[in-house]
Gaussian input, Z-matrix of N, CA and C with variables (Angstrom, degrees):
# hf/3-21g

backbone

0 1
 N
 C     1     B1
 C     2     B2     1     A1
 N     3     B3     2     A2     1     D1
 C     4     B4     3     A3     2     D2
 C     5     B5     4     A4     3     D3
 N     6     B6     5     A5     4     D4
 C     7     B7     6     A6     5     D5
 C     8     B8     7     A7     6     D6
 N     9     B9     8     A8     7     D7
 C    10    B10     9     A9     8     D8
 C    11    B11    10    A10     9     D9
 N    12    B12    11    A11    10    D10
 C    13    B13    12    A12    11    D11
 C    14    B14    13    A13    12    D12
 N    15    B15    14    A14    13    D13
 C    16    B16    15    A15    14    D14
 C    17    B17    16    A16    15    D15
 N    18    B18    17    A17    16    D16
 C    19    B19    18    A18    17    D17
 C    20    B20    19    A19    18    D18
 N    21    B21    20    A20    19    D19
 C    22    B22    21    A21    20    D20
 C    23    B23    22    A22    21    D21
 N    24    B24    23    A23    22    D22
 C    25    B25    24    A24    23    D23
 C    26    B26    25    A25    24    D24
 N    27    B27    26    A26    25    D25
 C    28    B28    27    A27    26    D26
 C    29    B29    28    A28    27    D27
 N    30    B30    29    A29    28    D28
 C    31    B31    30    A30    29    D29
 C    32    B32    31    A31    30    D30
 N    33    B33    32    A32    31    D31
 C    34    B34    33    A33    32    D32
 C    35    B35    34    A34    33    D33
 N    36    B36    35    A35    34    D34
 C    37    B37    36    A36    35    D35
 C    38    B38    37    A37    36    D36
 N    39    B39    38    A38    37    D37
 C    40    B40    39    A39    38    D38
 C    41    B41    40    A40    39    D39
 N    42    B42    41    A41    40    D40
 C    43    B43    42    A42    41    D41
 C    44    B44    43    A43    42    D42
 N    45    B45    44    A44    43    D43
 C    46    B46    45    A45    44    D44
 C    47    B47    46    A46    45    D45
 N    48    B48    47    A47    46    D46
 C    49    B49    48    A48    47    D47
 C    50    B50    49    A49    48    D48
 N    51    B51    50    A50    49    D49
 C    52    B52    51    A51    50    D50
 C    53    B53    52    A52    51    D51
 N    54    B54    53    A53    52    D52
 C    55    B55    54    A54    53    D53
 C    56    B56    55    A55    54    D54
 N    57    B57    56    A56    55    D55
 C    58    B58    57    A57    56    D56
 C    59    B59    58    A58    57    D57
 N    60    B60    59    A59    58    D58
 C    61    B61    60    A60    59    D59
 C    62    B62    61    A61    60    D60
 N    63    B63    62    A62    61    D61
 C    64    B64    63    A63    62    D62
 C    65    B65    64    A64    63    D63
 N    66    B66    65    A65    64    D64
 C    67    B67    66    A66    65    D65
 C    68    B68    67    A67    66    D66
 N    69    B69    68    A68    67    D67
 C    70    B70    69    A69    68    D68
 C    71    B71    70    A70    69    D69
 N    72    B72    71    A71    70    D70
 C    73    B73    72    A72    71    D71
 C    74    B74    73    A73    72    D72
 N    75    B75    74    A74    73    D73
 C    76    B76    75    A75    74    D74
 C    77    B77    76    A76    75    D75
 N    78    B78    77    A77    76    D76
 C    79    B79    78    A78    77    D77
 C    80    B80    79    A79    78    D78
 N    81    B81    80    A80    79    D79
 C    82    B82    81    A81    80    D80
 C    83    B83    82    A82    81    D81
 N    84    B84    83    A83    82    D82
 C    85    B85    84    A84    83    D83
 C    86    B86    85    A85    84    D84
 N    87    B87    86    A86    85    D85
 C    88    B88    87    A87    86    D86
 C    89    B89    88    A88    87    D87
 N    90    B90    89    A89    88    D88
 C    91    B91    90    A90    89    D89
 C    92    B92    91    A91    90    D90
 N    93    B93    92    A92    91    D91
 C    94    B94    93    A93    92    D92
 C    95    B95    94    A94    93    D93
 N    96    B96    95    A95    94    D94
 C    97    B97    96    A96    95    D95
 C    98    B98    97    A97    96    D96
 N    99    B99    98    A98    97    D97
 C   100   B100    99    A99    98    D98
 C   101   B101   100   A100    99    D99
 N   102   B102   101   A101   100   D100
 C   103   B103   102   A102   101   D101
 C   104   B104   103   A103   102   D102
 N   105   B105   104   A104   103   D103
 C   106   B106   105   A105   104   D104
 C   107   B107   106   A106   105   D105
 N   108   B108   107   A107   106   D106
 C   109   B109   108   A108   107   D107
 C   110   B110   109   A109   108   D108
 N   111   B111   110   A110   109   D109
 C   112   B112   111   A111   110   D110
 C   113   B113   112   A112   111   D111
 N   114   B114   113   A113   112   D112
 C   115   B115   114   A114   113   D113
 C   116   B116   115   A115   114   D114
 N   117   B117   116   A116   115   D115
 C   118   B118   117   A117   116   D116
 C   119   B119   118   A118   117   D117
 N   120   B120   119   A119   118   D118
 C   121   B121   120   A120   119   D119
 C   122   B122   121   A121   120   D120
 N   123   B123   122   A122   121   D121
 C   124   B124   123   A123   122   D122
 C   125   B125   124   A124   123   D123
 N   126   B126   125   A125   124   D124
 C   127   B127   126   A126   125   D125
 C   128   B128   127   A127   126   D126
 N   129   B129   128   A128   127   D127
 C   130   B130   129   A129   128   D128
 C   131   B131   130   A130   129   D129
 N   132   B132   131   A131   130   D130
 C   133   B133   132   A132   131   D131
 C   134   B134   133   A133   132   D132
 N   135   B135   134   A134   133   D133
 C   136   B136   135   A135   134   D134
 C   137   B137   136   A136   135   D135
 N   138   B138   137   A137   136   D136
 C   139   B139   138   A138   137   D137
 C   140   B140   139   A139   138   D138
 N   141   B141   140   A140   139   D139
 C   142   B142   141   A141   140   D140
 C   143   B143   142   A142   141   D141
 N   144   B144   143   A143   142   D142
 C   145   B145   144   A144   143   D143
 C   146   B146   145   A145   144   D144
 N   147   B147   146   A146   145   D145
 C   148   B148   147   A147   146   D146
 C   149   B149   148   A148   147   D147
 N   150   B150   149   A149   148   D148
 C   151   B151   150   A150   149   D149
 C   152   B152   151   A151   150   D150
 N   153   B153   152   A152   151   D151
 C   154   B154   153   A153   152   D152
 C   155   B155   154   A154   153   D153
 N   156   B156   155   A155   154   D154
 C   157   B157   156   A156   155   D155
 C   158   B158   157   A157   156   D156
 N   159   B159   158   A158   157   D157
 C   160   B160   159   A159   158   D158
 C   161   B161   160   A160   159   D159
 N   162   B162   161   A161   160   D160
 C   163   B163   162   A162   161   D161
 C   164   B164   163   A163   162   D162
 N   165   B165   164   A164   163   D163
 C   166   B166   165   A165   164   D164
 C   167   B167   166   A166   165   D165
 N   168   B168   167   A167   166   D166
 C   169   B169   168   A168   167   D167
 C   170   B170   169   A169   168   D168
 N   171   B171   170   A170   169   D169
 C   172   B172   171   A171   170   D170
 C   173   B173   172   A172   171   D171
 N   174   B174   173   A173   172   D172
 C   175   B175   174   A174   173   D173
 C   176   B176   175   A175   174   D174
 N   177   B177   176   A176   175   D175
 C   178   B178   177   A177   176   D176
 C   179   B179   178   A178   177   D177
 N   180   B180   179   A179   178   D178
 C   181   B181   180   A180   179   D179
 C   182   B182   181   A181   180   D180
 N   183   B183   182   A182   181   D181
 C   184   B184   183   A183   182   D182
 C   185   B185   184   A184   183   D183
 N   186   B186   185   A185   184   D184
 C   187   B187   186   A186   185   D185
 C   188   B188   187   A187   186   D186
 N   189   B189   188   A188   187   D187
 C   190   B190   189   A189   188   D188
 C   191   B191   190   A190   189   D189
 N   192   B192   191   A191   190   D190
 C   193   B193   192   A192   191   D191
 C   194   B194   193   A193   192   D192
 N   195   B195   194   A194   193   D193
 C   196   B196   195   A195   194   D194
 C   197   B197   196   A196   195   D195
 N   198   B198   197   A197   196   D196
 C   199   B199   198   A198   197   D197
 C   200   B200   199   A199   198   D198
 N   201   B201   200   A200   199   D199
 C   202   B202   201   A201   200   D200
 C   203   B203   202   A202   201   D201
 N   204   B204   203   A203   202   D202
 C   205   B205   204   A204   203   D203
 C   206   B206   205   A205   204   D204
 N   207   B207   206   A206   205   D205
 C   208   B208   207   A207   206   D206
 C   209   B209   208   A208   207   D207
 N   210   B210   209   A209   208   D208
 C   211   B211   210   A210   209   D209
 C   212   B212   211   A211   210   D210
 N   213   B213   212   A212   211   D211
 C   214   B214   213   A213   212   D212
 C   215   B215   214   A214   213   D213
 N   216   B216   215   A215   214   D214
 C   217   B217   216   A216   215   D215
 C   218   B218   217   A217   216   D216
 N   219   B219   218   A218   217   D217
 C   220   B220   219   A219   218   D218
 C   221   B221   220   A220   219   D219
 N   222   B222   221   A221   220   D220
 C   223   B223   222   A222   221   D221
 C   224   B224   223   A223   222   D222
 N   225   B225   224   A224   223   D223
 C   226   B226   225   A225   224   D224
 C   227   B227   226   A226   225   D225
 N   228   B228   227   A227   226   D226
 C   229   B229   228   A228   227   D227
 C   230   B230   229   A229   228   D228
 N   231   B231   230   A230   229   D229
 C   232   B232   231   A231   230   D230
 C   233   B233   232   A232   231   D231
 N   234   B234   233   A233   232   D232
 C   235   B235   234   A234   233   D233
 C   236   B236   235   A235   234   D234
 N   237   B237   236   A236   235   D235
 C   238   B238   237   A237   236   D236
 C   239   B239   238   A238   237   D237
 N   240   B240   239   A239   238   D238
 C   241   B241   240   A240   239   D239
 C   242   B242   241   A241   240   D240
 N   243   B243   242   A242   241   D241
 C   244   B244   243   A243   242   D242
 C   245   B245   244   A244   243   D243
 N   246   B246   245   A245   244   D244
 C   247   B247   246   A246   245   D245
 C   248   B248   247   A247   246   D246
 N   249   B249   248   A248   247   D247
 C   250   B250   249   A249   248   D248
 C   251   B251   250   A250   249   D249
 N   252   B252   251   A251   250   D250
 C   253   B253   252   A252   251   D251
 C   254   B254   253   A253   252   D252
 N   255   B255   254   A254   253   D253
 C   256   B256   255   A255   254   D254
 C   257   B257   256   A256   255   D255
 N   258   B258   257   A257   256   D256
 C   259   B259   258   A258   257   D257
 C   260   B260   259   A259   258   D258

   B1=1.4325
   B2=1.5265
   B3=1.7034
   B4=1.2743
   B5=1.1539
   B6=0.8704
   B7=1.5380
   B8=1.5928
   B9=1.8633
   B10=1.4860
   B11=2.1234
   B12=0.8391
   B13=2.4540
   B14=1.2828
   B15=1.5580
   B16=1.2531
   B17=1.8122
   B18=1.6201
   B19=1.4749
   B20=1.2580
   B21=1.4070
   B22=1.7880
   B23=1.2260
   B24=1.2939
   B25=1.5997
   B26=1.3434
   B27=1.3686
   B28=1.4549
   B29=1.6890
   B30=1.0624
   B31=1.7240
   B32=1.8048
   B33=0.9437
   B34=1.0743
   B35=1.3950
   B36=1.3624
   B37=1.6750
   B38=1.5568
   B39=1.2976
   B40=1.6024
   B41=1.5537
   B42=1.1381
   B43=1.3105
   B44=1.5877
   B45=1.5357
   B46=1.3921
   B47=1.8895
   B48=1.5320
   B49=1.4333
   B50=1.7548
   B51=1.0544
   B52=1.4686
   B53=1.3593
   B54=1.4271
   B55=2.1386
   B56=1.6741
   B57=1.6020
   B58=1.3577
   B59=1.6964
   B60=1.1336
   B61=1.3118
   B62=1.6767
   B63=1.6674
   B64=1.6564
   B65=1.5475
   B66=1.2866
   B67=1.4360
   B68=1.5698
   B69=1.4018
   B70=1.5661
   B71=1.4219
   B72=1.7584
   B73=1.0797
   B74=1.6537
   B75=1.1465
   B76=1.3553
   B77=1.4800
   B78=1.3390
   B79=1.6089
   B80=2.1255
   B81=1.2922
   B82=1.7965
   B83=2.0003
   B84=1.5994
   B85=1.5049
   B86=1.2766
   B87=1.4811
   B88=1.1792
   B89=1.7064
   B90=1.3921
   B91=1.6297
   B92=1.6960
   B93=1.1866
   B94=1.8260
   B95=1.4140
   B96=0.9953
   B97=1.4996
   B98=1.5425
   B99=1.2300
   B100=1.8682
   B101=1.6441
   B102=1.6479
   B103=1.7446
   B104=1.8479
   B105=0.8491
   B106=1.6816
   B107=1.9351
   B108=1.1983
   B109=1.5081
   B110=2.1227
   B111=1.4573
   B112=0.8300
   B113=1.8482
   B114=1.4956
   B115=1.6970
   B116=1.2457
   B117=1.8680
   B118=1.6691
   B119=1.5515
   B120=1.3981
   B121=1.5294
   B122=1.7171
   B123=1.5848
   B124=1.9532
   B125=1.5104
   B126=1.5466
   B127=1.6267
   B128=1.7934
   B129=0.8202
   B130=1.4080
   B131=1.9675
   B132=1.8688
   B133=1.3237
   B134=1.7277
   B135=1.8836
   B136=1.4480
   B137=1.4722
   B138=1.4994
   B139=1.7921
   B140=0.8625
   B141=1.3829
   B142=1.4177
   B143=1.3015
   B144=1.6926
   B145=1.3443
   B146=1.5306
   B147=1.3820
   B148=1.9823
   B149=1.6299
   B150=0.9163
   B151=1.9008
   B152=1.4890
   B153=1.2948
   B154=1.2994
   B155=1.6373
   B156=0.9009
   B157=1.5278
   B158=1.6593
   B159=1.7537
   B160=1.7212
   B161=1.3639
   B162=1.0321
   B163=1.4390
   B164=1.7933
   B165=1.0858
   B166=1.7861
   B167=2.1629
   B168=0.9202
   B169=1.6377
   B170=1.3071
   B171=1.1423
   B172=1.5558
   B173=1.7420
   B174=1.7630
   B175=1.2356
   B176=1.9361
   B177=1.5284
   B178=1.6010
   B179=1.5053
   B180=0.6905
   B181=2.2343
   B182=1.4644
   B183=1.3118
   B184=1.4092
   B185=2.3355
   B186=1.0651
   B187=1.6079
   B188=1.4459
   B189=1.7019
   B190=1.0983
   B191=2.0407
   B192=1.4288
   B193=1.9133
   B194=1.0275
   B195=1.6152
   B196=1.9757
   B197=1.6062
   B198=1.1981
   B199=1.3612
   B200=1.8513
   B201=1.4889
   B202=1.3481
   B203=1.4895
   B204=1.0955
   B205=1.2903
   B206=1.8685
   B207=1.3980
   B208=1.6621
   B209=1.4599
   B210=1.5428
   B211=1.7892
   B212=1.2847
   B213=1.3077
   B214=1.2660
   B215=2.0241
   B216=1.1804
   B217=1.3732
   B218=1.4791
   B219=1.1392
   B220=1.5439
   B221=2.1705
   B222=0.9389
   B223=1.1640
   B224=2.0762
   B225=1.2664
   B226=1.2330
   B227=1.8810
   B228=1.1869
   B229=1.8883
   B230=1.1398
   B231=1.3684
   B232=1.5480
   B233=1.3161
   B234=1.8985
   B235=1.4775
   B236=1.4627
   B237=1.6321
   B238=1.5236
   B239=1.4971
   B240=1.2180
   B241=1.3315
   B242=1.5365
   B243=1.3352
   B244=1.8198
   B245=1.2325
   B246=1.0840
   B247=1.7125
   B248=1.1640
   B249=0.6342
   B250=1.6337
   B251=1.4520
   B252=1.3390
   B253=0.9417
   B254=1.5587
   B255=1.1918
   B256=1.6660
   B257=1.3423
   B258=1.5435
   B259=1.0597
   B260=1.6756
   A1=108.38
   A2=121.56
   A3=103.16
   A4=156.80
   A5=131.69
   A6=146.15
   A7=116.69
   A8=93.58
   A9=97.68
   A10=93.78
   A11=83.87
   A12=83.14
   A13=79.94
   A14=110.87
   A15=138.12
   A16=93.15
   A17=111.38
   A18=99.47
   A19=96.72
   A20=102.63
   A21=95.51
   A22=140.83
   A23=113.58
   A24=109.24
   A25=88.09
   A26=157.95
   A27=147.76
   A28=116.85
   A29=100.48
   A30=108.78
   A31=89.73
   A32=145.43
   A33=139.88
   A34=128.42
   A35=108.51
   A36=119.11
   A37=116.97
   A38=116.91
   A39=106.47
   A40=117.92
   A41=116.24
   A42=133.53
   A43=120.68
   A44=93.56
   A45=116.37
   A46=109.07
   A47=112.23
   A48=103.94
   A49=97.20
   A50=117.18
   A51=119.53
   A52=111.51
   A53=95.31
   A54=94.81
   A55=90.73
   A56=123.96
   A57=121.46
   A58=99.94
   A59=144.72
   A60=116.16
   A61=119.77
   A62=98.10
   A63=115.94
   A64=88.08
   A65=131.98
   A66=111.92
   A67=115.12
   A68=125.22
   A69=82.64
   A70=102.88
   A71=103.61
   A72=135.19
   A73=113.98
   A74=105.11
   A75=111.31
   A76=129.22
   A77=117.50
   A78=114.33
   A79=99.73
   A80=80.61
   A81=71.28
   A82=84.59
   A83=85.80
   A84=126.24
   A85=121.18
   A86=147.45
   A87=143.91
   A88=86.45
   A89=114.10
   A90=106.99
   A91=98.46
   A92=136.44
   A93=128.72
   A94=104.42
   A95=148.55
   A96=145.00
   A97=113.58
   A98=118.06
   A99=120.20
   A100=92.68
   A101=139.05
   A102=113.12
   A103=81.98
   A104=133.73
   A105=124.80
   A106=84.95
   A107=91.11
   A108=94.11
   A109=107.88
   A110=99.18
   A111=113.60
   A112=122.52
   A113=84.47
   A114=105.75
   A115=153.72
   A116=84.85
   A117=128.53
   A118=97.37
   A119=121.47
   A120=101.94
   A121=91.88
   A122=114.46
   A123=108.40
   A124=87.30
   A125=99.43
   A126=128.04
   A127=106.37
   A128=129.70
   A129=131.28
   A130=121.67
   A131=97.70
   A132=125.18
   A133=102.78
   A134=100.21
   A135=131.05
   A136=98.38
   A137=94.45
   A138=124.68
   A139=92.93
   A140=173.18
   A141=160.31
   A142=139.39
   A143=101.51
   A144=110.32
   A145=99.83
   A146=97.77
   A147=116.42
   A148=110.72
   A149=111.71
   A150=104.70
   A151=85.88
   A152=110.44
   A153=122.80
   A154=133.58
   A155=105.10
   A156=122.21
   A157=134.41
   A158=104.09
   A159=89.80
   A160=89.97
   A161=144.23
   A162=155.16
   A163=104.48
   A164=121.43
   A165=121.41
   A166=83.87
   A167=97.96
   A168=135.43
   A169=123.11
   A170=107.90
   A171=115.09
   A172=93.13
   A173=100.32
   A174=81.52
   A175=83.33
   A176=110.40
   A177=89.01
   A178=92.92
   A179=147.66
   A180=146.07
   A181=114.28
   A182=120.56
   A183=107.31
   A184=83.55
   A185=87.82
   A186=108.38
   A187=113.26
   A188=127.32
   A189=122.20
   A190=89.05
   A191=89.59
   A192=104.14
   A193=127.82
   A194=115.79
   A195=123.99
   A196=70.01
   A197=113.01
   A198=130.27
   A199=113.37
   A200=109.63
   A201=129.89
   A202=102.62
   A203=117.29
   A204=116.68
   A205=115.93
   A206=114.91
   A207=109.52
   A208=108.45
   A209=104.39
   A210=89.83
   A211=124.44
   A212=119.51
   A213=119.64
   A214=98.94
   A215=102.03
   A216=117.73
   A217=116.89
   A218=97.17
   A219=115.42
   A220=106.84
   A221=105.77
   A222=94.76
   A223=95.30
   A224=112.56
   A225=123.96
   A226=105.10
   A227=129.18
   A228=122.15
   A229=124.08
   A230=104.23
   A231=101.76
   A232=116.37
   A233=110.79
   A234=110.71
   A235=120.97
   A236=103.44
   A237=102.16
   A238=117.30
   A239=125.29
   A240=106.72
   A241=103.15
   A242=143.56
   A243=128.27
   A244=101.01
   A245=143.00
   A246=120.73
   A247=121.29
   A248=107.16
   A249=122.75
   A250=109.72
   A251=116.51
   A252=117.17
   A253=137.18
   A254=106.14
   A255=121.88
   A256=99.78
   A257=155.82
   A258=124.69
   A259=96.79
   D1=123.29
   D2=149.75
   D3=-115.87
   D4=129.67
   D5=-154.58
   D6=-103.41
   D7=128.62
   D8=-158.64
   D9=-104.41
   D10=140.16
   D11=167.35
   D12=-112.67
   D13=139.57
   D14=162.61
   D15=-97.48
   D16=107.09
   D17=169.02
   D18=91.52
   D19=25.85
   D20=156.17
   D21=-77.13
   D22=-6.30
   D23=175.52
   D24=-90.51
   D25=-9.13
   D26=170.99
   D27=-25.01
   D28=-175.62
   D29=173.93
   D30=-90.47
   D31=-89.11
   D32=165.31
   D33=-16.03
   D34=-70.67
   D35=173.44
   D36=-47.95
   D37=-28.97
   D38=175.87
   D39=-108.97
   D40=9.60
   D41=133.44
   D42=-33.50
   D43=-92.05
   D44=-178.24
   D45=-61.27
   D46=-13.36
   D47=170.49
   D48=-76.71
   D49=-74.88
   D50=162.29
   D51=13.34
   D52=-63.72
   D53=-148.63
   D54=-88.35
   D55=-28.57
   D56=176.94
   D57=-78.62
   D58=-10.71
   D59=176.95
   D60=-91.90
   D61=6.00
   D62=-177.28
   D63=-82.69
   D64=5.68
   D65=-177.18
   D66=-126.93
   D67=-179.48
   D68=-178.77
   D69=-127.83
   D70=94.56
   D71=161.03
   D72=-96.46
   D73=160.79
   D74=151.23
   D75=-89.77
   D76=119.43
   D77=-158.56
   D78=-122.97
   D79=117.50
   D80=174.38
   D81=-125.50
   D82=136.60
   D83=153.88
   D84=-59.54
   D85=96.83
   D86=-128.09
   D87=-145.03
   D88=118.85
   D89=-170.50
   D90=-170.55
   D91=134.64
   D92=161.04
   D93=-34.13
   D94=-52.74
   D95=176.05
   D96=-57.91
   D97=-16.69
   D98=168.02
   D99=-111.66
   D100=1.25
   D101=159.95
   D102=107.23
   D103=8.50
   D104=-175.82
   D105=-124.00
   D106=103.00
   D107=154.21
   D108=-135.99
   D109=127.62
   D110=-165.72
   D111=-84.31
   D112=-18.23
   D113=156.25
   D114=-27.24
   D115=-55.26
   D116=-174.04
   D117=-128.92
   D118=-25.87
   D119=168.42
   D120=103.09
   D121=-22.60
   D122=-169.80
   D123=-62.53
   D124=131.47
   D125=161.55
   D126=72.44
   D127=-0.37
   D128=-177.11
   D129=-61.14
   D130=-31.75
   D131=-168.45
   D132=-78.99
   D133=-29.34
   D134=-164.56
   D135=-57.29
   D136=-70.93
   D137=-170.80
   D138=-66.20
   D139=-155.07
   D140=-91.82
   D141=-43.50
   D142=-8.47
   D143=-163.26
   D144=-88.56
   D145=124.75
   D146=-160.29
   D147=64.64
   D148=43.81
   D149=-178.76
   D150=-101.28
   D151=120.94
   D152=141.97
   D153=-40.44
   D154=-66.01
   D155=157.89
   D156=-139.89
   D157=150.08
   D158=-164.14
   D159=-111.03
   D160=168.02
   D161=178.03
   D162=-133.12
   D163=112.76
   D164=-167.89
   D165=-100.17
   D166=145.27
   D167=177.64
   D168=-156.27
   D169=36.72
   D170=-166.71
   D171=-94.24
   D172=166.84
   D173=178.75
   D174=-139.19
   D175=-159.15
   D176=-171.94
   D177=-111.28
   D178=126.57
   D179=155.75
   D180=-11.70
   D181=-25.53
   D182=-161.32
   D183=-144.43
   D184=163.24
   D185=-178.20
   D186=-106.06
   D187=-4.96
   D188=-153.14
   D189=-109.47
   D190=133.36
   D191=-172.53
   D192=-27.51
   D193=-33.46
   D194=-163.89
   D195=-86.24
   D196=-83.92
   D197=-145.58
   D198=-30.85
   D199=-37.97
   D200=-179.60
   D201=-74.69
   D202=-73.35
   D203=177.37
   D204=-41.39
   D205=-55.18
   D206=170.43
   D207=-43.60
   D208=-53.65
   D209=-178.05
   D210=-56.88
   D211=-44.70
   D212=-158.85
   D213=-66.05
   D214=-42.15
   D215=177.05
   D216=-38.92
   D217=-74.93
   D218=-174.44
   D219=-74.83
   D220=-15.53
   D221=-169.50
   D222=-93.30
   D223=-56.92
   D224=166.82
   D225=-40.51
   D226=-52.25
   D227=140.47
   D228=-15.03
   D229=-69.02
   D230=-164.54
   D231=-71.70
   D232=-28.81
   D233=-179.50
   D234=-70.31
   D235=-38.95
   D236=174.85
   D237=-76.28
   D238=-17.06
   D239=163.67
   D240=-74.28
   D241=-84.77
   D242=172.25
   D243=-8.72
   D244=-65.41
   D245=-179.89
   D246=-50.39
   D247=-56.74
   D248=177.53
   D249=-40.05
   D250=-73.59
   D251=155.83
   D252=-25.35
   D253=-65.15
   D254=178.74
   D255=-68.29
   D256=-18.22
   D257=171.51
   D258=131.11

């Protein structure tokens, strides 16, 4: 099975890559520093293609209300359309 963490290099997200790579899944780390930014959508369409399941752990860059809310918005967009897409 493979299995995508949205926000896997996170404090959280590489955790839970951790405890999923003790199994024998396929685990990809999904983060702007591996080309998956979910922001802008670069590589997001990439990482999904055959993912069984995505797990989002993303978190937003900034703490201030507009700014949190756009991310979560637009980024939660871009992923469900890549799903969508991918199957």
């Amino acid at each position: 099975m493979k299995i995508v963490i949205i926000g896997g290099t996170g404090l959280i997200g590489s955790q839970l890559v951790n405890q999923l790579r003790q199994t024998a899944h396929e685990v990809i780390a999904a983060s702007p520093s591996s080309g998956v930014n979910t922001l802008t959508g670069e590589g997001v369409k990439e990482v999904l293609v055959n993912a069984d399941v995505v797990i989002d752990v993303s978190n937003s860059p900034s703490f201030e209300a507009t700014a949190v809310m756009n991310f979560f918005k637009t980024s939660n967009g871009n992923l469900l359309e890549a799903a969508k897409e991918a199957g």
